[in-house]
C-alpha positions in Angstrom: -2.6 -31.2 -17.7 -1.2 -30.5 -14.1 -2.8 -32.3 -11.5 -3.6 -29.7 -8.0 -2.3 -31.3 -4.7 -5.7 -30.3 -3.0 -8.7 -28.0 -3.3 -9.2 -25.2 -3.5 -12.7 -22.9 -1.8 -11.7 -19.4 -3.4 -14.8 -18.2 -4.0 -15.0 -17.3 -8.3 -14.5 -13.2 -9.0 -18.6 -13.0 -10.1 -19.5 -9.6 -10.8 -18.5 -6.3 -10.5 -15.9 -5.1 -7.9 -15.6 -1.5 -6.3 -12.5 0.2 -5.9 -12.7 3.1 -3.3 -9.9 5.3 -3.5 -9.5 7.6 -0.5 -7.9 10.4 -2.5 -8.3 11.8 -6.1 -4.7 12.9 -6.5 -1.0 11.9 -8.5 -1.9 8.2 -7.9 -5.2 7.9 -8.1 -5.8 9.3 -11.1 -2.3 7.6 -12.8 -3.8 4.1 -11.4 -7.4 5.1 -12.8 -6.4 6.3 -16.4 -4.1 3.8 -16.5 -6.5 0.7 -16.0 -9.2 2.3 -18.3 -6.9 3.0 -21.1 -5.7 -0.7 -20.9 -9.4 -2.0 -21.0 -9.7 0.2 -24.5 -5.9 -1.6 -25.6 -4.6 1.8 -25.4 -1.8 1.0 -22.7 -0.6 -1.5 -21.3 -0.3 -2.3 -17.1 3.7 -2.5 -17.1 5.1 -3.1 -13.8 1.8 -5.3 -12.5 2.1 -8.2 -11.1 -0.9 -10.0 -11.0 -1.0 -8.9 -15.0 2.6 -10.0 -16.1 4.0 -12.4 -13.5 4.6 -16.2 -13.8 5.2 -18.4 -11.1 6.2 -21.9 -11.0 3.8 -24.6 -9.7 4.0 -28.4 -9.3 7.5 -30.3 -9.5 9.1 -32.3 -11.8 7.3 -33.3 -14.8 4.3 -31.4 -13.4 6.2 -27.9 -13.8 4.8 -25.2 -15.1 5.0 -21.7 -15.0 2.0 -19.7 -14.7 0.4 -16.0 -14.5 -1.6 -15.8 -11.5 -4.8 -15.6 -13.0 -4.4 -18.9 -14.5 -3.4 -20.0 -11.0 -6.3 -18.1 -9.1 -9.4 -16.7 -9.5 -8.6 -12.8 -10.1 -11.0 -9.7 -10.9 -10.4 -9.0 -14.9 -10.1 -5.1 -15.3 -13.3 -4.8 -17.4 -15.6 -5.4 -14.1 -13.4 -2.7 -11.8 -15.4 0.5 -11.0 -14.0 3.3 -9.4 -15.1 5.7 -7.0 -13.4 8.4 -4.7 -13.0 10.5 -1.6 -11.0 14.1 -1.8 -11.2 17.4 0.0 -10.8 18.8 -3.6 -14.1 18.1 -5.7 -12.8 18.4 -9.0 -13.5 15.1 -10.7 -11.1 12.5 -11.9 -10.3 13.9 -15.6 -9.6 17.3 -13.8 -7.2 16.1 -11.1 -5.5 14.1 -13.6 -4.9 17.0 -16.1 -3.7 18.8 -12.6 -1.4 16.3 -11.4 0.5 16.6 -14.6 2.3 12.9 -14.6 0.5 11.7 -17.4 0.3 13.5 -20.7 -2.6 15.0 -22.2 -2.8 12.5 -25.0 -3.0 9.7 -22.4 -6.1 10.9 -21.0 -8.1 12.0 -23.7 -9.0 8.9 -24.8 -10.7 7.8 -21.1 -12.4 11.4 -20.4 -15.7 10.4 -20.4 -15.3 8.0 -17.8 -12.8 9.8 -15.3 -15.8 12.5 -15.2 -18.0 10.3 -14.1 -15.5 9.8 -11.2 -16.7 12.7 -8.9 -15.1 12.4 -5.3 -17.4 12.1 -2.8 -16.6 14.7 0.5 -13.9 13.6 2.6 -13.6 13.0 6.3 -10.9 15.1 7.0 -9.5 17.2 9.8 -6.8 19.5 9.1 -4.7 19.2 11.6 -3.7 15.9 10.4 -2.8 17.4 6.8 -1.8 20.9 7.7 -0.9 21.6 4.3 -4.3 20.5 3.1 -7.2 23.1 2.0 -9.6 21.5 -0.1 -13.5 22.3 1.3 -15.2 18.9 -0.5 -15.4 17.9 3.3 -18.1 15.9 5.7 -19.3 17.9 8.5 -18.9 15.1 11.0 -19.3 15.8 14.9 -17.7 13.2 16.0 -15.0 10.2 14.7 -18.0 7.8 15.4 -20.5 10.9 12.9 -17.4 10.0 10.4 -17.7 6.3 10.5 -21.1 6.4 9.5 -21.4 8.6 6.6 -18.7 6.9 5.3 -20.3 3.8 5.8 -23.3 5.0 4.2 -21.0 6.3 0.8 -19.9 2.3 0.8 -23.6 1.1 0.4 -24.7 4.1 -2.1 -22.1 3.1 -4.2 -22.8 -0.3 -4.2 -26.5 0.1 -4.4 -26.1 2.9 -7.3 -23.4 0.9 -9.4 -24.4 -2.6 -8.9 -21.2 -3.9 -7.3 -20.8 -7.2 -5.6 -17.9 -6.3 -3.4 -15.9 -3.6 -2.9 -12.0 -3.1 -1.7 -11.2 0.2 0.1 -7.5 1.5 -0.5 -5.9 4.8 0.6 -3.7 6.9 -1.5 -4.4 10.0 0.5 -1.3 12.3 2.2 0.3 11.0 5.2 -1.5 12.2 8.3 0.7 13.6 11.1 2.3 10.7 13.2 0.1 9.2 15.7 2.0 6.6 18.2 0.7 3.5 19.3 -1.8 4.5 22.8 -2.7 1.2 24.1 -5.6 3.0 26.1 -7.4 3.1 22.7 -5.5 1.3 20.2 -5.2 -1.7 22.6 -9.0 -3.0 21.4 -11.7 -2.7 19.7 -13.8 -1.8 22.1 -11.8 1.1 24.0 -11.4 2.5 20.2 -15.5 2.4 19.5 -15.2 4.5 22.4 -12.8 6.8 21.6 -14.9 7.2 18.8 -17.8 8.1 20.1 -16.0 10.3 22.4 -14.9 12.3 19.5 -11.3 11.4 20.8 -9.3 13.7 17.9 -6.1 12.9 19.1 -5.7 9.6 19.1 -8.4 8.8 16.0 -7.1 9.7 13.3 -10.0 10.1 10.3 -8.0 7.3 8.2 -9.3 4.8 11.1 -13.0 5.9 10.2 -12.2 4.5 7.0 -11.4 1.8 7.9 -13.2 1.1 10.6 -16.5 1.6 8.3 -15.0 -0.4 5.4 -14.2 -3.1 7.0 -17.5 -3.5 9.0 -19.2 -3.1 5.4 -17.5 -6.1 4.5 -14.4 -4.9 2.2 -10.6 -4.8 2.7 -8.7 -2.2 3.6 -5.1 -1.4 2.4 -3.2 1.4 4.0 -1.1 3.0 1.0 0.5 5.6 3.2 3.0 5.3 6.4 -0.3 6.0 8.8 -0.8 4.3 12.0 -4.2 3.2 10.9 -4.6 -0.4 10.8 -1.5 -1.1 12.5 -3.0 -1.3 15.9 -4.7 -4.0 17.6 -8.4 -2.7 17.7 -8.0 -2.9 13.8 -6.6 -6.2 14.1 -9.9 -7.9 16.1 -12.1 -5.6 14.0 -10.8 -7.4 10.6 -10.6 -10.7 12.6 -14.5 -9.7 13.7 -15.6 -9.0 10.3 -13.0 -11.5 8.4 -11.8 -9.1 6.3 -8.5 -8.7 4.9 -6.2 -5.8 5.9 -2.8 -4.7 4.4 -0.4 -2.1 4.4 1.8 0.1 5.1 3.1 2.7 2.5 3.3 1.5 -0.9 6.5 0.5 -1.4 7.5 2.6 -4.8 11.3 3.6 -5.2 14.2 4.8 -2.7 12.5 1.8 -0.2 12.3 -0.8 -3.7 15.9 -0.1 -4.1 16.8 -0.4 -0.7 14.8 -3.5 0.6 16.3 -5.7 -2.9 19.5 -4.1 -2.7 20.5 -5.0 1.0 20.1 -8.3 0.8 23.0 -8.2 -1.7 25.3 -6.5 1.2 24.3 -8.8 3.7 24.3 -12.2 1.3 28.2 -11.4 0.4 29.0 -10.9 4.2 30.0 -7.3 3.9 29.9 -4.7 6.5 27.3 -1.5 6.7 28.7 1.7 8.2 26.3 3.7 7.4 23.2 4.7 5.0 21.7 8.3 3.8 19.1 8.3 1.7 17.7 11.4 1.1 14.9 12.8 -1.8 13.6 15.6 -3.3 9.8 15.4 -4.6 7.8 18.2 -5.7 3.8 17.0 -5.9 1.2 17.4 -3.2 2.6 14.5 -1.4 5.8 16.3 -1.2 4.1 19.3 0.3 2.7 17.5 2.8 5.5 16.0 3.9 7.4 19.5 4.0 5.7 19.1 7.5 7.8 17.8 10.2 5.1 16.4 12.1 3.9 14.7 8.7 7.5 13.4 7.8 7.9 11.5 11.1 5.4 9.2 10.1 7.0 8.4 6.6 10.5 8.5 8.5 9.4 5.7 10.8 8.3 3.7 8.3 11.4 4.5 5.4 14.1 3.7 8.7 12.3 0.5 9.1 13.6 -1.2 6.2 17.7 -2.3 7.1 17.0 -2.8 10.9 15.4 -6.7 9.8 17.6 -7.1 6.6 20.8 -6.5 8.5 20.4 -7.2 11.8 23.4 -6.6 14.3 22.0 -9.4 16.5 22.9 -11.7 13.7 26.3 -10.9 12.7 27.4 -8.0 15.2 31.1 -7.6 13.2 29.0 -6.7 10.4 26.2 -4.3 11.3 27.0 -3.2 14.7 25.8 0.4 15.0 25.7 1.5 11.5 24.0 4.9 10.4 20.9 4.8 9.1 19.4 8.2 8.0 16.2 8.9 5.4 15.5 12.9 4.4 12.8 14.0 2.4 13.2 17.9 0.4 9.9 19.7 -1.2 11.2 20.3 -4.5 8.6 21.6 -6.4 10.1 22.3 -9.7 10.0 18.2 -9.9 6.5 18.0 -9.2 5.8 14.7 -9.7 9.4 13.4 -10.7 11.5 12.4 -7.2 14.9 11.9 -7.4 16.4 9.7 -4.8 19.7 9.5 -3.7 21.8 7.0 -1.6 25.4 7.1 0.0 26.0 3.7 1.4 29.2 3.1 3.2 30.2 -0.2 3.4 33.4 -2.2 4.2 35.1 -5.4 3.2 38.1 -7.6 3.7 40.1 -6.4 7.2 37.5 -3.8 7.0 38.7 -1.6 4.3 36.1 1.1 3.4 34.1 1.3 0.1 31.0 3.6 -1.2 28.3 2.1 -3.3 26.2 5.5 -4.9 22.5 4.5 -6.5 20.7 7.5 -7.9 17.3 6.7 -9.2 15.5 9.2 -10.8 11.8 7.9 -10.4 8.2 8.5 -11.8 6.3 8.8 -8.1 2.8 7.8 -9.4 4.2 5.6 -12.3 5.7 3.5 -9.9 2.7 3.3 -7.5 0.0 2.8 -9.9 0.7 -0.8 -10.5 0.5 -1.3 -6.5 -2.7 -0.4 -6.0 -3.7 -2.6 -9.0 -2.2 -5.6 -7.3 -3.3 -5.1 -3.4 -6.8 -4.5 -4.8 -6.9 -7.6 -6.6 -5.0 -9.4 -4.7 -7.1 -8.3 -1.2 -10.5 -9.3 -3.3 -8.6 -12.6 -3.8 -7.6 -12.6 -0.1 -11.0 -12.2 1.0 -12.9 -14.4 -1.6 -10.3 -17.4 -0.4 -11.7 -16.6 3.4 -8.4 -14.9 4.5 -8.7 -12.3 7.4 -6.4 -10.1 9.4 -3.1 -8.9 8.3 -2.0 -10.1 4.7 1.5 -10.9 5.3 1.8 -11.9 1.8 1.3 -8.5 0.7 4.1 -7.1 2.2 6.1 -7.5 -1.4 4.2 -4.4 -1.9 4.6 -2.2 1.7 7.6 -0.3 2.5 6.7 -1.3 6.3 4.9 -4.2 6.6 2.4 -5.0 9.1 3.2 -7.7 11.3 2.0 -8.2 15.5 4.8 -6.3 17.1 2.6 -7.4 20.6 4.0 -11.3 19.9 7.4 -10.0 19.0 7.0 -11.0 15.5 9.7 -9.3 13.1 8.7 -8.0 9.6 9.8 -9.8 7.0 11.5 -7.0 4.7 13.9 -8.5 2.2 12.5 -8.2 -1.2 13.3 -11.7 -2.2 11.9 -13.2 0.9 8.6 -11.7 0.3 8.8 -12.3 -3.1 8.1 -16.5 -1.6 5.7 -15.6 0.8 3.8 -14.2 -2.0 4.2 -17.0 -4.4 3.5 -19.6 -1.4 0.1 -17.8 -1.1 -1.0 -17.9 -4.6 0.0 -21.6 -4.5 -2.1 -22.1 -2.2 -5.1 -20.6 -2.9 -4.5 -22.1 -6.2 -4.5 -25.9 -4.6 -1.4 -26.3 -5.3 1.6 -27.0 -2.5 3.5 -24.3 -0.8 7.3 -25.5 -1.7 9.5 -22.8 -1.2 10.5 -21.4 2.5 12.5 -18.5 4.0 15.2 -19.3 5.3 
């Protein structure tokens, strides 16, 4: 028997826990159907973490390696319940049938219960999702009108389904790009007022959600490149309530690629001239993104990636002014099938020129399934073990991670580097010590 270094005060996983999914679409329903078809042994969670992953503990003699819920205290998939925001009110079995990633025999099985899963009416305003015209919408006066109603769906599902806690997640389109505006992102208290103001510019409804899930006492992880939660109001608001946060932009497959492949280039010493990645993607995300004003926010968030992997600072010969673009093409033919593609230009010895190609040919929603599967169980975790504020250990899973640009902090972006940070955190809210650093 291993012996733990320390206690541990994660609190047990008692009860059932609510999964609020801001959007019914692609991933939603994949991550849904999926999870309910495993808890009937019809499929299994490929590609989850928290469901196939060992990690070593202890040293020595005391080594072992372990899956994290033999480590920690996780949520087991038979007390998840699921519940859902869309503009489209088609329920869960309908939107998956729509979305056309999974096939039909996949879905039958679980019918009864997708159903059930009727979204409740979005908070939505259309001019941050031009491309958006679904009418299963709140009619909200204000941002502060949006908070509560969506504050009162949190406790009527709760109430209704007997849950014990709830995590909030969103897999909703990116919204156009919002930049940082310190006259109401700066604090919480100049954003309450924005609020209440009905300030549309600069409140985007994703901060109504959470803002109200994180006052009803449940994390909030930002699945898409949206400013959301990567503002300082958010930041005391989650420190206020001692909620977890996390985000941003599930990190799926051009980004995957990218943030484990990089670290190869930059390991071996070699030089970076340049970098195009471009995709073509034909499901409603794609669409969305067809619109410049949407695609800034995913481009900020896709460039982000090389700047702290290879950093010209650090080894100026190397990565002094390389190229670095990111395209996205509608495509929609694909539907939910991208394609990604990557010319990397690179040089070596006296600085001879050399192309690496990578073209990975990608299941959108098959990749991102397993994400939300981990951040909600790992956030409940987070949460349970008295963790607040931004969940640095989750940025394994983010293509941008969150981290407090106002301290100058840098994002941690290499795969492999995140890849400890995460095993640190399970080791410690295991009991066990944190051995491995970044270097």
């Amino acid at each position: 028997m291993i012996s733990k270094k320390k206690q541990t005060n994660v609190l047990p996983a008692e009860g059932k826990l609510g999964v609020m999914i801001v959007g019914c679409g692609a991933v939603a329903t994949t991550f849904m159907t999926g999870v309910l078809m495993a808890r009937k042994g019809l499929a299994k969670p490929i590609g989850s973490m928290t469901q196939y992953d060992k990690i070593r503990v202890g040293k020595g003699d005391e080594k072992r390696y372990l899956h994290y819920a033999d480590i920690v205290p996780l949520t087991k998939l038979d007390d998840l319940v699921f519940a859902t925001w869309d503009v489209y009110p088609q329920n869960a079995y309908q939107a998956a049938m729509y979305a056309e990633v999974l096939q039909e025999k996949d879905i039958e099985p679980v019918k009864q219960e997708l159903e059930g899963i009727v979204p409740m009416k979005a908070a939505f305003d259309r001019n941050y999702a031009k491309r958006i015209n679904g009418d299963n919408v709140k009619d909200c006066s204000t941002r502060w009108d949006m908070v509560i109603q969506l504050q009162e769906d949190i406790r009527r599902f709760k109430r209704e389904n007997g849950i014990n806690r709830v995590v909030v997640i969103w897999a909703a389109s990116t919204e156009i790009y919002v930049p940082l505006f310190m006259p109401v992102h700066g604090s919480l208290d100049a954003l309450e007022k924005a609020m209440k103001e009905n300030d549309t510019v600069h409140v985007a409804p994703s901060m109504c959600y959470a803002y109200a899930a994180l006052v009803e006492g449940a994390p909030f992880i930002m699945g898409a490149p949206n400013t959301t939660i990567d503002i300082p109001a958010m930041w005391q608001l989650a420190e206020k309530c001692r909620m977890p946060i996390a985000g941003k932009d599930f990190k799926t497959g051009q980004t995957l690629v990218k943030s484990g492949f990089a670290p190869i280039i930059g390991t071996r010493c070699l030089g970076l001239s340049g970098w195009f990645s471009t995709n073509i993607l034909g499901n409603r995300d794609g669409l969305v993104l067809d619109e410049p004003d949407n695609f800034r926010t995913k481009e900020v968030s896709k460039l982000s990636t090389l700047e702290t992997i290879l950093q010209s600072e650090e080894q100026p010969d190397l990565y002094k002014d390389y190229y670095h673009k990111v395209r996205i093409n509608y495509y929609p033919p694909r539907n939910d099938n991208k394609e990604g593609w990557d010319n990397i230009d690179i040089f070596g010895w006296m600085g001879y020129p050399m192309q690496i190609k990578i073209n990975f040919l990608c299941r959108d929603s098959i990749l991102a399934a397993p994400l939300l599967l981990d951040l909600c169980l790992l956030s409940d975790l987070a949460a349970r073990a008295g963790r607040f504020g931004i969940q640095r250990f989750l940025s394994f899973f983010m293509k941008s991670p969150m981290h407090d640009f106002t301290k100058n902090e840098k994002p941690v972006n290499n795969l492999y580097q995140q890849y400890i940070m995460l095993k640190n955190a399970l080791r410690e809210m295991g009991g066990y010590e944190s051995d491995e650093e970044i270097d």
